[in-house]
C-alpha positions in Angstrom: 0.0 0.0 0.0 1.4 3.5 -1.2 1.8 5.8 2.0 0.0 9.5 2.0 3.4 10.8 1.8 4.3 9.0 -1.2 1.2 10.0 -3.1 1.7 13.4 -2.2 4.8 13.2 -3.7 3.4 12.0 -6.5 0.8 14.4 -6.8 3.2 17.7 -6.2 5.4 15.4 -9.2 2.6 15.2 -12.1 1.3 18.8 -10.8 4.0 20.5 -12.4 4.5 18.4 -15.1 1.2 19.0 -16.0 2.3 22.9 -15.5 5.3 22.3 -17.9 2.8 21.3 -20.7 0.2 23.9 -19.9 2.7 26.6 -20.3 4.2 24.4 -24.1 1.2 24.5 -25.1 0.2 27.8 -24.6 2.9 28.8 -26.9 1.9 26.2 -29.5 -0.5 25.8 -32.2 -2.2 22.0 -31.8 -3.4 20.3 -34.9 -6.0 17.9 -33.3 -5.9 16.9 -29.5 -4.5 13.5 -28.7 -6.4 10.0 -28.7 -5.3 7.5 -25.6 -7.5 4.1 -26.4 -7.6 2.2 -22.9 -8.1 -1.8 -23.9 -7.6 -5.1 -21.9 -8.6 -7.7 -19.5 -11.9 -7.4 -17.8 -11.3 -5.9 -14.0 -7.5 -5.2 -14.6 -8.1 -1.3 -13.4 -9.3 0.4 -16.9 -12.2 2.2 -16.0 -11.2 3.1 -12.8 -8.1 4.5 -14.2 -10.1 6.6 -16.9 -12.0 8.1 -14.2 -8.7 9.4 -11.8 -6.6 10.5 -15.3 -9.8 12.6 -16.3 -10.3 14.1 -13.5 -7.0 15.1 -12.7 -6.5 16.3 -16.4 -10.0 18.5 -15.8 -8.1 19.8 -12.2 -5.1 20.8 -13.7 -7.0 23.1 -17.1 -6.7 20.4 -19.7 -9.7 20.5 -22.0 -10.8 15.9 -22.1 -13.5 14.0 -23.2 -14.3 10.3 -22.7 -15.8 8.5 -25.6 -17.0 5.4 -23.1 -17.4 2.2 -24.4 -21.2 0.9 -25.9 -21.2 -2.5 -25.3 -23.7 -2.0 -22.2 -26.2 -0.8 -24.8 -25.2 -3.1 -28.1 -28.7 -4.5 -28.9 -26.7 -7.5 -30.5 -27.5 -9.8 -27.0 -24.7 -12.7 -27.3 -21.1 -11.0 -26.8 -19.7 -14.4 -28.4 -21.1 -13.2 -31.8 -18.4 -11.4 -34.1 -21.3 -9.2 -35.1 -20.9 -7.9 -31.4 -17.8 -6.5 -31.7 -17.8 -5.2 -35.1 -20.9 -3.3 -33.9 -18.8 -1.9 -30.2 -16.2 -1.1 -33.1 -18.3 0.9 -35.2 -20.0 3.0 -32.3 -16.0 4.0 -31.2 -15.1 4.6 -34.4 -18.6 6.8 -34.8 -18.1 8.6 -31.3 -14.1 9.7 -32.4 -15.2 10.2 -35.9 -17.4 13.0 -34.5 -15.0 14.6 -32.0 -12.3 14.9 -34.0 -14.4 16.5 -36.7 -16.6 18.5 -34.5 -14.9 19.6 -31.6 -10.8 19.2 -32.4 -9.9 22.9 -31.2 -12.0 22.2 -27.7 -10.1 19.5 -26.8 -6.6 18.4 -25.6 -7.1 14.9 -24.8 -9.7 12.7 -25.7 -10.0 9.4 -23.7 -11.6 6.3 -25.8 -13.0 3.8 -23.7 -12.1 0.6 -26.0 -11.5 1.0 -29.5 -9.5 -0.1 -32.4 -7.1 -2.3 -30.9 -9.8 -3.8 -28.3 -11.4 -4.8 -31.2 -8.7 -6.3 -32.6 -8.1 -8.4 -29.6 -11.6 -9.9 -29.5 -11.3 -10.9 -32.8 -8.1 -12.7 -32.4 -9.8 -14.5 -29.5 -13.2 -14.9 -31.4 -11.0 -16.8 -34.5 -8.6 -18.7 -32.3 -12.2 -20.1 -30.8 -13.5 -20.9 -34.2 -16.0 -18.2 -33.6 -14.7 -16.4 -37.0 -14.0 -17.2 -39.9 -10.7 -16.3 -41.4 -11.6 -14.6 -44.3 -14.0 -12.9 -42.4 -11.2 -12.3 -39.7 -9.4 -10.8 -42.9 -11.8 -8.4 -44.2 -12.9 -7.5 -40.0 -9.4 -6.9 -39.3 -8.7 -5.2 -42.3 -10.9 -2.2 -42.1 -10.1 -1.6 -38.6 -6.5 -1.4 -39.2 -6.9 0.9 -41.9 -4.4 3.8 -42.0 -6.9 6.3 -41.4 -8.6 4.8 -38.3 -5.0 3.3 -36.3 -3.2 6.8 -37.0 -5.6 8.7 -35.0 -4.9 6.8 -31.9 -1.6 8.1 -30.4 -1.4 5.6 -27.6 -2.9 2.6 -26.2 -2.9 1.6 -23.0 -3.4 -2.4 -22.6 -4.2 -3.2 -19.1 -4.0 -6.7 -18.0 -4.9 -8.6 -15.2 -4.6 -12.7 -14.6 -7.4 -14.7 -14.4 -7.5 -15.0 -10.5 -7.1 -11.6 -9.7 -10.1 -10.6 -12.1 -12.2 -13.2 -10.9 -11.7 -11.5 -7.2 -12.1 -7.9 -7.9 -15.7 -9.3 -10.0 -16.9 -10.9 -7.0 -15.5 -8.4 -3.8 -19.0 -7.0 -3.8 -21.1 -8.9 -5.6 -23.9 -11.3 -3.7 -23.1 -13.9 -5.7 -20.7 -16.4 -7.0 -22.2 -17.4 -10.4 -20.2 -16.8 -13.4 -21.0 -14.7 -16.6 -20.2 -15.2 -19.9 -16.7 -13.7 -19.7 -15.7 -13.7 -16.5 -14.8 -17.5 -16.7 -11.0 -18.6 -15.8 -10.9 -20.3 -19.3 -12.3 -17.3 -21.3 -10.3 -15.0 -19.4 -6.8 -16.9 -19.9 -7.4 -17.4 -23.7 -8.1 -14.0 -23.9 -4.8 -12.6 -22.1 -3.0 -14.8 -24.5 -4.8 -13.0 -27.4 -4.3 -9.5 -25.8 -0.6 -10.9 -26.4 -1.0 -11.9 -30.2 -2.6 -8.7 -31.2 0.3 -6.8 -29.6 2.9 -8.8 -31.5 1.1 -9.0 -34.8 0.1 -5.2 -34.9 2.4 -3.6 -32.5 3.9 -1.6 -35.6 0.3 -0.5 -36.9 0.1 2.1 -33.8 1.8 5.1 -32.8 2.3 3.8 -29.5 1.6 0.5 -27.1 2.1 0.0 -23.8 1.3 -2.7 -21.3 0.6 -2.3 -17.7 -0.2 -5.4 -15.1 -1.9 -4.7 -11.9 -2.1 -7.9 -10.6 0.3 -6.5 -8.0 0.1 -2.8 -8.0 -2.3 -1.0 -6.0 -4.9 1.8 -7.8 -2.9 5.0 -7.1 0.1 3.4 -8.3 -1.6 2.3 -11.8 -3.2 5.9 -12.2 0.0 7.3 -11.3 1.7 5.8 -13.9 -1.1 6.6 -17.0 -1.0 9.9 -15.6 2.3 10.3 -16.0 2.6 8.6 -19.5 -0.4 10.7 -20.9 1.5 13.7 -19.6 4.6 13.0 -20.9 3.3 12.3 -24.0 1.6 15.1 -24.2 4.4 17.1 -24.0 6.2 15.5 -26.9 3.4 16.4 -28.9 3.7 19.7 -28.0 7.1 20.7 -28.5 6.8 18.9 -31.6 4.0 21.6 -32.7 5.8 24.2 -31.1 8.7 23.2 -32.9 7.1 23.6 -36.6 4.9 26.7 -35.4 8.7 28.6 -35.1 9.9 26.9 -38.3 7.0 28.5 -39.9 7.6 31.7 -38.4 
């Protein structure tokens, strides 16, 4: 467990990065804001995490929006079904399709809730579990990796978490013990070895990749760490525009 004093540190720490960038990018002239896709295991600390980098984004004068994920309302009922997650891959690619042409200039970061590469994963899984066809698997895989959908996400964030430490946080405050259709010690171990295949198979198709357990780590810690990450990377991408702003000058 991470002491006060530690996570004050911590906080003072990302307080004035966050500072650093503010004052880069008041100087610059932004393009687009940046696209962070969160994706992984069920219960490994994603949405959690979402919540603590928004909000500390929001705190410190950066301008974010969460495109959350839609597979709570996908009318499409069995999440085995391919169909399922070409339509949650669609309503992403709908929701950031909009922001970035609607509201680019309002925004710094935008936060995507499962996207792309998600997508990607499931349908490694779904065809390793002869749930997909591979032409089908072709042509799916195909259209999401196009260059004009991957190039708009600037980093993904895979969070993973085993099989027995997603099964606990599931049940730590649920009344019962019955399992549902993905949150099964089978599904959930085939899945992390997919998570794994997608990584090495596209890991050149995105800007930026990069994998975070928290099997051992406690929540501060994990937020601490995408906090930092989306900050630093921030910051690239603003001297980078600063950089060709004075070239153009």
């Amino acid at each position: 467990m991470t002491s006060k004093a530690e996570i004050d540190k911590k906080i003072v720490e990302l307080e004035k990065l966050a500072a650093t960038v503010l004052e880069i990018k008041r100087r610059s002239r932004p393009r687009r804001p940046i696209v962070i896709e969160f994706a992984g295991s069920p219960k490994a600390g994603k949405s959690t995490c979402i919540g603590s980098l928004d909000i500390f984004l929001r705190r410190n004068n950066f301008r974010t929006k969460i495109l959350t994920e839609r597979a709570s309302v996908c009318p499409i009922p069995n999440k085995f079904d391919p169909i399922f997650n070409v339509w949650t891959a669609c309503a992403a690619l709908n929701q950031l399709s909009e922001t970035l042409a609607t509201s680019a200039k309002k925004l710094d970061v935008i936060i995507l809730d499962r996207g792309f590469f998600d997508a990607l994963c499931w349908f490694e899984w779904q065809r390793e579990e002869k749930l997909l066809r591979n032409d089908d698997f072709e042509r799916f895989t195909n259209f999401f990796t196009s260059n004009r959908f991957r190039m708009s996400i600037d980093l993904v964030l895979i969070f993973e978490a085993s099989p027995a430490t997603s099964s606990e946080r599931e049940y730590k405050n649920l009344l019962t013990r019955k399992e549902g259709s993905i949150m099964r010690n089978e599904v959930l171990s085939s899945y992390l070895s997919s998570i794994k295949e997608t990584k090495t198979k596209y890991s050149s198709y995105f800007r930026n990749i990069t994998e975070h357990n928290t099997d051992n780590q406690d929540q501060n810690e994990v937020s601490y760490n995408i906090t930092k990450t989306t900050l630093n990377l921030l910051k690239i991408w603003r001297m980078r525009k600063l950089d060709t702003f004075r070239k153009q000058k």
